[in-house]
C-alpha positions, 0 to 999 in steps of 0.5 A: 500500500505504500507504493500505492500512496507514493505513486498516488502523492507523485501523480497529484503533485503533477496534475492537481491544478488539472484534477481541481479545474476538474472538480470546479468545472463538474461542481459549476455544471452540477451546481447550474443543473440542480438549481435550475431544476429546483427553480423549476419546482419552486415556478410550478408551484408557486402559484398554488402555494400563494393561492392557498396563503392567501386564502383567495377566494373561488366564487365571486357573487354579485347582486343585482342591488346590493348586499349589504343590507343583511345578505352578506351576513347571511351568506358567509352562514351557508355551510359550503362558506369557508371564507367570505370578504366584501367588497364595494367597488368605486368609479375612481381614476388616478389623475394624469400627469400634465395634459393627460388622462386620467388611467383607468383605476380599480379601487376598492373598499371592504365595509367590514374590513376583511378584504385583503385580511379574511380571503384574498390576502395581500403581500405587504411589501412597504409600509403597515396596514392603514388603521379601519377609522382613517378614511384617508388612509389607502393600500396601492399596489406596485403599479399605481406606485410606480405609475406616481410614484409614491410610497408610503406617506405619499399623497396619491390624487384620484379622481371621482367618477359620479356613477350612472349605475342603477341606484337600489332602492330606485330613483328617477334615472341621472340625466346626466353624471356630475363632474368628476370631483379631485380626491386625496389620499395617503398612502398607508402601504404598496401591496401585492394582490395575488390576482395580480401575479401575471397581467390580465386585461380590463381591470384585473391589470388596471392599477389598484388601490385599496380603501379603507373601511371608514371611506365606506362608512363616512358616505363620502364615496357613495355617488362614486359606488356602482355596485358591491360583491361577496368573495367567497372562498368555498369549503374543500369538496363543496359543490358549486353548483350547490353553493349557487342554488342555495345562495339564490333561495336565501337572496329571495328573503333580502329583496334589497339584493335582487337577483344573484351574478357568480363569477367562478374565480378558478377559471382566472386562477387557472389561466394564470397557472397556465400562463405561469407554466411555459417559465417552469417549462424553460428552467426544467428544460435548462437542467436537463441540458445542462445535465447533457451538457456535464455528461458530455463535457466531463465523460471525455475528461473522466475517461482519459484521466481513468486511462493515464491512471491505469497507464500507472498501474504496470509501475505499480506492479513492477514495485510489488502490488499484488492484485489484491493490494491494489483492489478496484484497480483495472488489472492492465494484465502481465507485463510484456 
């Protein structure tokens, strides 16, 4: 054996700038596959495990009126609820910069507060969430942010659009809207909202901002209000089908609802997982070639330097290796 550590120590001594540029090359491709391959694991599944963090919701119902005059209560009851927020929905725009128009906005209020807490949670990524009593107090989301540039503290001017929609209880028919009327708010944080994740058309990719629970109670937003839904995010196993006939029947005991719009929110949930797809596709594909590419490349270079060890191996016997000394060596036969 000690022939075998001095052949091993003089062979080192002479290729060990060789075997580490071995070694950091196989670590280097190695090390590129693997975190490919768990980038591609961590995309698949991202989307999913931000759904289920953020508890969003899978039915959206709308009524024809609105619900918040005792129906929404009532639903969040049914056994198929796991999880309900409300929401009312404002005609606002964010002022445009210099001659510009004003952009197309979706901003938001939950009267009960659970919007963006109970179901549909959003990821804060500066500031704090803004206190239920400030009426002025707003969360906005990236784009809007980078569109005005704010951040928390920043005052963001919007603009009121009176609404032409129907008004529940009836009344006689607007003639004509009001004129839109200069609102100010502070920004309270910018946040994510997880239907945010790949840009859609309309107003999920429109600019967000999110109100706060005392905007809805002072009424000094309700001219701009045309409508408010329930987000609901059903029990695992329950059926749809059956959650809608039953929210239909209880709708019959509020009148001021009227009648009852659902909207299946899995269907976008889907769309964005398959547009989320082709990118783990990508980084997948990335590893696999750079698992060839290893092979391809270190094979040849593991081969010869496995042939200039074996050329060792006569030494080795000329100095009185037996086979059994030198177990695992690839035996080049007698000598010539």
């Amino acid at each position: 054996m000690s022939s075998v550590a001095l052949v091993f120590r003089a062979g080192l001594r002479h290729r060990w700038r060789a075997t580490l540029g071995l070694a950091l090359l196989l670590g280097l491709i190695s090390g590129a596959a693997l975190t490919a391959a768990a980038g591609a694991r961590r995309t698949a599944t991202a989307y999913p495990r931000l759904l289920a963090w953020s508890n969003a919701a899978t039915v959206q119902v709308i009524p024809d009126c609105t619900g918040l005059a005792g129906f929404y209560p009532a639903l969040s009851r049914l056994p198929q609820v796991a999880a309900m927020s409300t929401e009312v929905v404002y005609e606002l725009a964010a002022a445009g910069r210099g001659a510009a128009p004003a952009a197309q906005l979706a901003a938001l209020a939950s009267p009960d507060g659970t919007l963006g807490v109970t179901t549909d949670r959003v990821r804060i990524l500066a500031g704090r969430w803004p206190a239920r009593d400030d009426p002025a107090a707003v969360v906005v989301d990236p784009q809007l942010a980078a569109q005005q540039q704010l951040r928390p503290g920043s005052i963001v001017h919007l603009t009121g659009v009176p609404s032409t929609a129907k008004v529940c209880p009836p009344q006689p028919p607007v003639s004509r809207p009001g004129r839109p009327v200069p609102l100010a708010f502070r920004v309270s944080a910018v946040a994510v909202f997880d239907d945010q994740v790949v840009p859609a058309p309309g107003l999920t990719g429109a600019p967000r901002v999110l109100l706060s629970p005392a905007f809805w109670r002072d009424g000094s937003g309700q001219r701009f209000g045309p409508g408010d839904a329930a987000n609901v995010r059903l029990r695992p196993g329950a059926s749809p089908a059956a959650f809608r006939a039953a929210a239909t029947a209880l709708a019959r005991r509020y009148p001021s609802a009227g009648g009852l719009s659902f909207v299946n929110l899995t269907t976008q949930q889907a769309a964005t997982e398959r547009a989320i797809a082709p990118a783990a596709a990508t980084l997948a594909l990335f590893a696999g070639l750079a698992g060839l590419l290893a092979l391809a490349v270190l094979g040849p270079l593991l081969a010869r330097q496995l042939i200039l060890d074996a050329a060792e191996f006569r030494t080795l016997r000329a100095l009185g290796t037996t086979r059994r000394g030198c177990s695992g060596c690839p035996w080049p036969g007698p000598p010539r």
